[in-house]
N, C-alpha and C positions, 0 to 999 in steps of 0.2 A: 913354446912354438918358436922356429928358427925367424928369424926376420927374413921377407920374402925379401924378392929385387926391386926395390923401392927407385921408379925412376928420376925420384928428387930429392933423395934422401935429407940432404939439408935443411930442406922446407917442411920436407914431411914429418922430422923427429922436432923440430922445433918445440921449447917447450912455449906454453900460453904466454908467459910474461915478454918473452923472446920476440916470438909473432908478434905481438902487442908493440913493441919499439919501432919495428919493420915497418908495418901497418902506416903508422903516424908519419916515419918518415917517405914513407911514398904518397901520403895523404896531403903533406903540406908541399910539396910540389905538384901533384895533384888538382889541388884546392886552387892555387897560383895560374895553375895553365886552365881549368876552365873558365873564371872571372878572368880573365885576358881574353882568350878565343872562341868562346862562347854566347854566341849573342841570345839564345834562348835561357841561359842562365844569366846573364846580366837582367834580364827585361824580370827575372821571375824571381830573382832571388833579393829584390829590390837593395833595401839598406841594409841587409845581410850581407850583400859582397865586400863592404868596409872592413868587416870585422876578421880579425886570425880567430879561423875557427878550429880546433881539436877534436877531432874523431869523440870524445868525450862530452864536445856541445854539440858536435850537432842536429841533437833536436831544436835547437834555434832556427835550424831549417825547414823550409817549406819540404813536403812531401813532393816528390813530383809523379804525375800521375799519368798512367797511359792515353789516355783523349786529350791532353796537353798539346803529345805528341802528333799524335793523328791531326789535329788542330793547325800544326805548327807545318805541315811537311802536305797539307793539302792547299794552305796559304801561300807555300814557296815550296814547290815540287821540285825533286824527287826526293831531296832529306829534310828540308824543313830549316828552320833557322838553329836546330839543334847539331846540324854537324859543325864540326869545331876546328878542322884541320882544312889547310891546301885541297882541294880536289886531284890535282897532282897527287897527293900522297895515297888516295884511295884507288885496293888493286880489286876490290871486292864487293858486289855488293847482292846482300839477300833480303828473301819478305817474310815476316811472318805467318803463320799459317790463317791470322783472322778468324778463328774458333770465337772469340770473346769479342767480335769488332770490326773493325776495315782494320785489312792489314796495313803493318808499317812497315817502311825500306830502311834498311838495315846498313850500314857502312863500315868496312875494312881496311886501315891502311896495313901494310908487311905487319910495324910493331905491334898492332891488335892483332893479328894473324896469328903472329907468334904463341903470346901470351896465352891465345885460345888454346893453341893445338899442343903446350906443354902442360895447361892445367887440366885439360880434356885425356893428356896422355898418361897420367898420374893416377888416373879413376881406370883406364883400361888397363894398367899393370896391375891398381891392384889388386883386378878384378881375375887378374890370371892371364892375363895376353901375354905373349911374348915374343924377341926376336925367333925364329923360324914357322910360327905360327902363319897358316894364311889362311886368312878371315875373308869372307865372301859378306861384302856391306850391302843388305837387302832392305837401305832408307833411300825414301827418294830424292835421288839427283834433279832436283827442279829447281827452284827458289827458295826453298827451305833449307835451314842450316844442318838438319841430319843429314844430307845428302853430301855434298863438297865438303864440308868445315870436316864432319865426324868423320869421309874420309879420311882427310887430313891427319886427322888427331890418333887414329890408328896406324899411318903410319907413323908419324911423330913416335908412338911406343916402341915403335922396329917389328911390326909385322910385317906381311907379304900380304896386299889390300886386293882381291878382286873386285872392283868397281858393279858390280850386279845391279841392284836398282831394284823396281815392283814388278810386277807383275812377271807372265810367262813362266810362269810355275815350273812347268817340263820340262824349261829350257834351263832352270836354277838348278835342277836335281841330275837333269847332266853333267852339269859345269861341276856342281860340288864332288861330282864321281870322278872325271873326268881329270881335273886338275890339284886332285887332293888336298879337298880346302875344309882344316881341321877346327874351324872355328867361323860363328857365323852372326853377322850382327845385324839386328831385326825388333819388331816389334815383340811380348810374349804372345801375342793372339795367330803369331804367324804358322808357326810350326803346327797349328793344326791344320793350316791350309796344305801344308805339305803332307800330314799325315793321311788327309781325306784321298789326296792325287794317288801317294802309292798304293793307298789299299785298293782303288781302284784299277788301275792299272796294274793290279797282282804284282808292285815292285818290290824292294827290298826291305825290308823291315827298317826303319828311322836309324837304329842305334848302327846300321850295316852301312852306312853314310860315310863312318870313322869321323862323325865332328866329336870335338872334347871337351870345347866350350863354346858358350853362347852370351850373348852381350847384349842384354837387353834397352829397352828403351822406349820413351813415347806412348807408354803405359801402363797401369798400374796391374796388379795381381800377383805381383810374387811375393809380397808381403804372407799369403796366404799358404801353410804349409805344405798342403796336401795340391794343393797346383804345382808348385815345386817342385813334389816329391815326385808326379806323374811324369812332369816334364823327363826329367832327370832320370827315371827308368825306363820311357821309352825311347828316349833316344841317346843315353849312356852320356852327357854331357855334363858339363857345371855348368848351372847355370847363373846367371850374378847379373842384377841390376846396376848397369855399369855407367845409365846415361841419363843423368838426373839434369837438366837444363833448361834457359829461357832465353829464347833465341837474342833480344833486347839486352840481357845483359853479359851473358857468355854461356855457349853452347851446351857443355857438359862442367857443371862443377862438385857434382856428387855422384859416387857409385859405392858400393859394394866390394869387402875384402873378403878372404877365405875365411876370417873368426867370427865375421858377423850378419847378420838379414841387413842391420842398419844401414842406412848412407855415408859415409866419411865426406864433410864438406871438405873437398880438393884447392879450395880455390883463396883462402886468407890472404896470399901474396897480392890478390888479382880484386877481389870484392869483399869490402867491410860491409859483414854481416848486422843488420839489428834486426829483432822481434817486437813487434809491438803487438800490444794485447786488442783482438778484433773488435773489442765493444768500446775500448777507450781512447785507444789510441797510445797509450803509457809503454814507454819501450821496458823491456825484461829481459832479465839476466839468461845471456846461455848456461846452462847448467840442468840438468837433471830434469826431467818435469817440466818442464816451461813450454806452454803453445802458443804461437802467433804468429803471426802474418810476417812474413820477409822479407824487408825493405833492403834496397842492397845500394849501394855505393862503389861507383868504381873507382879505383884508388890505382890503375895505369888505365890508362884509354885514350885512345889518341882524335878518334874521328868522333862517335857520337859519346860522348860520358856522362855518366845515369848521377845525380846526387839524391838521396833518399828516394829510390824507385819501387813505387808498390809494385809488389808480385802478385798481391793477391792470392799465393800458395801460403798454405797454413801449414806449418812445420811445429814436428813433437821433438824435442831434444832429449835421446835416449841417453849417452853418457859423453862424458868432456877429460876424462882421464885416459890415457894410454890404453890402446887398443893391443891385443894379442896379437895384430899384426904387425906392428911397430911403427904407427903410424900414431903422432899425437893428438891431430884437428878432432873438433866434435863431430859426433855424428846426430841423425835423425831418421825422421819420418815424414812424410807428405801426406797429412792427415785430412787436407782439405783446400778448398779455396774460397775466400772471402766474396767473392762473387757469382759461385756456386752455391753458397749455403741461402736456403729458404725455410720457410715458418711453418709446424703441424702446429695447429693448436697451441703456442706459446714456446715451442720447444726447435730448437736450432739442428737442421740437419744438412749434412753434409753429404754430396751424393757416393763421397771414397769412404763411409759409413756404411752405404748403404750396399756400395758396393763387396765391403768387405762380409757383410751377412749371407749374400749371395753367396761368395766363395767357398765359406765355411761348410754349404751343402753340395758338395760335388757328384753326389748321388742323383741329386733334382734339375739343377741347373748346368748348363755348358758356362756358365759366369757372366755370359751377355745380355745385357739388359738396358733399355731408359726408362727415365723415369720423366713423363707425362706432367708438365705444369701449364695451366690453363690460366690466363689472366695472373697479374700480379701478389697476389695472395695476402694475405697469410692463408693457409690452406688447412684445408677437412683430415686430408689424410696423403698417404703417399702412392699415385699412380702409379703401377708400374708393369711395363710389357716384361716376360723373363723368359730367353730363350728355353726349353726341355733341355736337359741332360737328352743324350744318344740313346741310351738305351734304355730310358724309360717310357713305358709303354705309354699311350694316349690315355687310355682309360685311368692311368694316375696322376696326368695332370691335372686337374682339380685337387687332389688331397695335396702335389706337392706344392701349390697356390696356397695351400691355405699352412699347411709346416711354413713356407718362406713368411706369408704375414706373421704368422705368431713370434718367428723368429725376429722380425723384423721390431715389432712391439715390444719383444722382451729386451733386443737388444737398443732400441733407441726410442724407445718412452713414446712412440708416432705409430697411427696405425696404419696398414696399407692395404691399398686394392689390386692383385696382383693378376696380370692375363700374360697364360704362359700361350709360346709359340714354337715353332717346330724350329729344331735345331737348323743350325744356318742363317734363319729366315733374316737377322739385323745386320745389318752392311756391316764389314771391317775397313779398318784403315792403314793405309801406310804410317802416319802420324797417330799426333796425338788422336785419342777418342773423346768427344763429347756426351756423358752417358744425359744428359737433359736434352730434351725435346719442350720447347716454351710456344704456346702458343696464343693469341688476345684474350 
C-alpha cells in the first residue's frame, strides 16, 4: 500500500527506539517546569520532587487522580492550584462534560493550543481528511472541547471547516446540499437522526448528500462490522473513528487509518503513555495483548500538566509494529473503563462488553441501550432496557429479549434481564454517551 499524506511524517515513521529518546528528552524538561511551577505537584508529589526522575521510574510516582482535581479547583476557583503557567498566558478555557463527576475547567495557553490541534490533525489525515475537503463539524460548540478545539484541529489538517454545531437538523441537510460539504464530523449515532428527517420529508436518499467521509467520535460502535458496513452503504462514505480523546489530557490523540478498524495513538510527542493492569495496579508492556488502564503523562504542557493521570479507559493493544499505512505508533482498542466496570456474580463486566453483544444483532436491536444498576452491588445479573431494531415487529420483542440474554451469557459468563423498547425511545447525545443508569 502506497504511503498516504502523513501530516507529520517525521513523528509518525518514527521508529520505537527513536520516539523513546524524544519522549525523555521533552520529559526531563518537562519534569523541571512542573516542580518549579506547579503548586498542586509540589504539595502532592511530596519528596518525589527531589529526585531526577526518568520516564523509566516513574512509578515512584504518585498517581494523580481525577477528584484531586475537582478538589483542587473548587478550593481555588476557576483552575485550582493545578494550573501552572501566567494567567496572561491562557487564551482558552473549557469544561469537561461531568458524565463520571462535577465537571472540571480546563486551561489553554497558544503552546497547548498548538500541540493539541497538530496531534488532533495527524488522526484526521489519517483518517482520510484532506486539504479541499469541507467538513461540516456537527460537536457542540459549548464548553466542551469537541466543539472549538476539534474545530480547530480540522482545520490544522487543511480542511474547509463549516462551523455547524447540534441540533436543527433541516437546517444541517440544507447547509450540506447547499455548500458542498464532502465530509462530516459527528457523533456514529447521528446519521440516523438525519436518515429518520429524510425519509420523512421524502428527501434525498443519504448517499445523494455527496459526503465521502465521515469522522467519527464521542462514541463507541464502529468497532462493530456490520454497523460499519450499513453506515457506509447507505450513505456511500468512509467511515473512520477519527476522535479518540480526554478532554483533561488532549482532545483527540487516537483515530483510525485506511489499513485498519484499530486506533493509531497519534500523540508519543505530546503524552507518555503507561498501562497498568486494573486489579493491581503493575504497569505492562505495550505490545501485543496487553489490557489496562491508561495513565498518561504530559511530557509538553504549559498551563495544566497531568503526571501519571488515570483515565480510567481500558485499552487493548492490537499491534506495535508498522502499520500498512506507514505510520509506526501502536495501535488499540477501548475496551472499557475502570470505573465503569461492575460485579455479576464474581465476574467483571464492562458496559463496551456489553455493549458490543448488542451490536453483533443488528436484526434485534437499533444498538441503544442502558444498563439498569440498583445500589452498589455486586449484582444478580445484568439489567438491561434494549432499544428494537426498526423493523422488527412487536410481537418479536420477547423472543429478541431473550436471543440478546443468551447471547449476552454466552458471550460474558453474566446473565441478564433484558426489556426491549420502541426504537427511538433512549435520548442521544451530542457527546459522549453514558450506557449506565445507577441508582441507591
Amino acid at each position: 500500500m502506497a504511503t498516504p499524506d502523513l501530516f507529520d511524517p517525521e513523528i509518525e515513521t518514527l521508529p520505537p527506539e527513536a520516539l523513546r529518546r524524544l519522549q525523555e528528552r521533552y520529559w526531563q524538561s518537562q519534569w523541571d517546569y512542573v516542580r518549579r511551577a506547579s503548586d498542586f505537584y509540589r504539595a502532592h508529589l511530596g519528596e518525589a520532587q527531589r529526585r531526577r526522575i526518568t520516564l523509566d521510574g516513574l512509578e515512584a510516582l504518585p498517581l494523580t487522580e481525577k477528584e484531586a482535581i475537582r478538589t483542587s479547583q473548587e478550593r481555588h476557583p476557576p483552575y485550582g492550584e493545578h494550573v501552572a503557567c501566567a494567567e496572561t498566558r491562557i487564551v482558552r478555557l473549557h469544561r469537561t462534560s461531568g458524565m463520571t463527576g462535577r465537571a472540571l475547567i480546563m486551561a489553554q495557553s497558544a503552546a497547548d493550543a498548538a500541540v493539541t490541534a497538530a496531534v488532533g490533525a495527524r488522526s484526521m489525515r489519517a483518517a482520510g481528511l484532506r486539504p479541499g475537503h469541507r467538513v461540516v463539524h456537527c460537536l457542540n460548540y459549548c464548553l466542551w472541547t469537541g466543539g472549538v478545539t476539534d474545530h480547530l484541529i480540522l482545520e490544522a489538517a487543511g480542511a474547509t471547516v463549516i462551523p455547524f454545531g447540534v441540533g436543527n437538523t433541516r437546517e444541517l441537510i440544507r447547509t450540506i446540499r447547499a455548500l458542498g460539504a464532502t465530509a462530516i464530523s459527528c457523533t456514529p449515532s447521528y446519521p440516523a437522526l438525519l436518515e429518520k428527517l429524510l425519509a420523512e420529508e421524502d428527501g434525498p436518499a443519504p448517499r445523494d448528500l455527496g459526503l465521502e467521509l465521515a469522522l467519527f467520535g464521542g462514541e463507541g460502535g464502529l468497532d462493530n462490522a456490520e454497523f460499519r458496513r450499513r453506515l457506509e452503504q447507505v450513505w456511500g462514505f468512509r467511515a473512520r473513528n477519527a476522535n479518540y480523546g480526554l478532554s483533561e489530557v488532549i482532545s483527540i490523540l487516537g483515530g483510525q487509518c485506511e489499513a485498519t478498524n484499530d486506533l493509531h495513538f497519534h500523540a508519543g510527542d505530546a503524552i507518555f503513555a503507561e498501562l497498568l493492569e486494573p486489579e493491581t495496579g503493575r504497569r505492562l508492556p505495550i505490545r501485543e495483548g496487553s489490557v489496562g488502564e491508561l495513565v498518561a503523562t504530559h511530557l509538553r504542557k504549559e498551563c495544566q500538566p497531568l503526571l501519571r493521570y488515570r483515565t480510567r479507559d481500558v485499552l487493548t493493544v492490537t499491534g506495535t509494529g508498522p502499520c500498512g499505512c506507514g505510520r509506526s505508533g501502536w495501535r488499540f482498542r477501548v475496551t472499557g473503563r475502570t470505573d465503569d466496570m461492575f460485579k455479576v456474580r464474581g465476574v467483571n463486566v464492562f458496559p463496551s462488553a456489553v455493549r458490543a453483544v448488542i451490536a453483533d444483532h443488528p436484526g434485534l436491536s437499533t444498538g441503544h441501550f442502558r444498563i439498569r444498576l440498583a445500589g452498589p452491588g455486586p449484582y444478580d445479573r445484568i439489567e438491561l432496557t434494549v432499544e428494537a431494531a426498526a423493523a422488527l415487529p412487536v410481537e418479536r420483542w420477547d423472543e429478541a429479549a431473550r436471543a440478546i440474554e443468551a447471547a449476552i451469557k454466552l458471550k460474558l459468563a453474566a446473565g441478564a434481564e433484558v426489556r426491549m423498547v420502541a426504537p427511538e425511545s433512549l435520548p442521544r447525545t451530542a457527546g459522549k454517551t453514558s450506557w449506565i443508569e445507577r441508582s441507591p
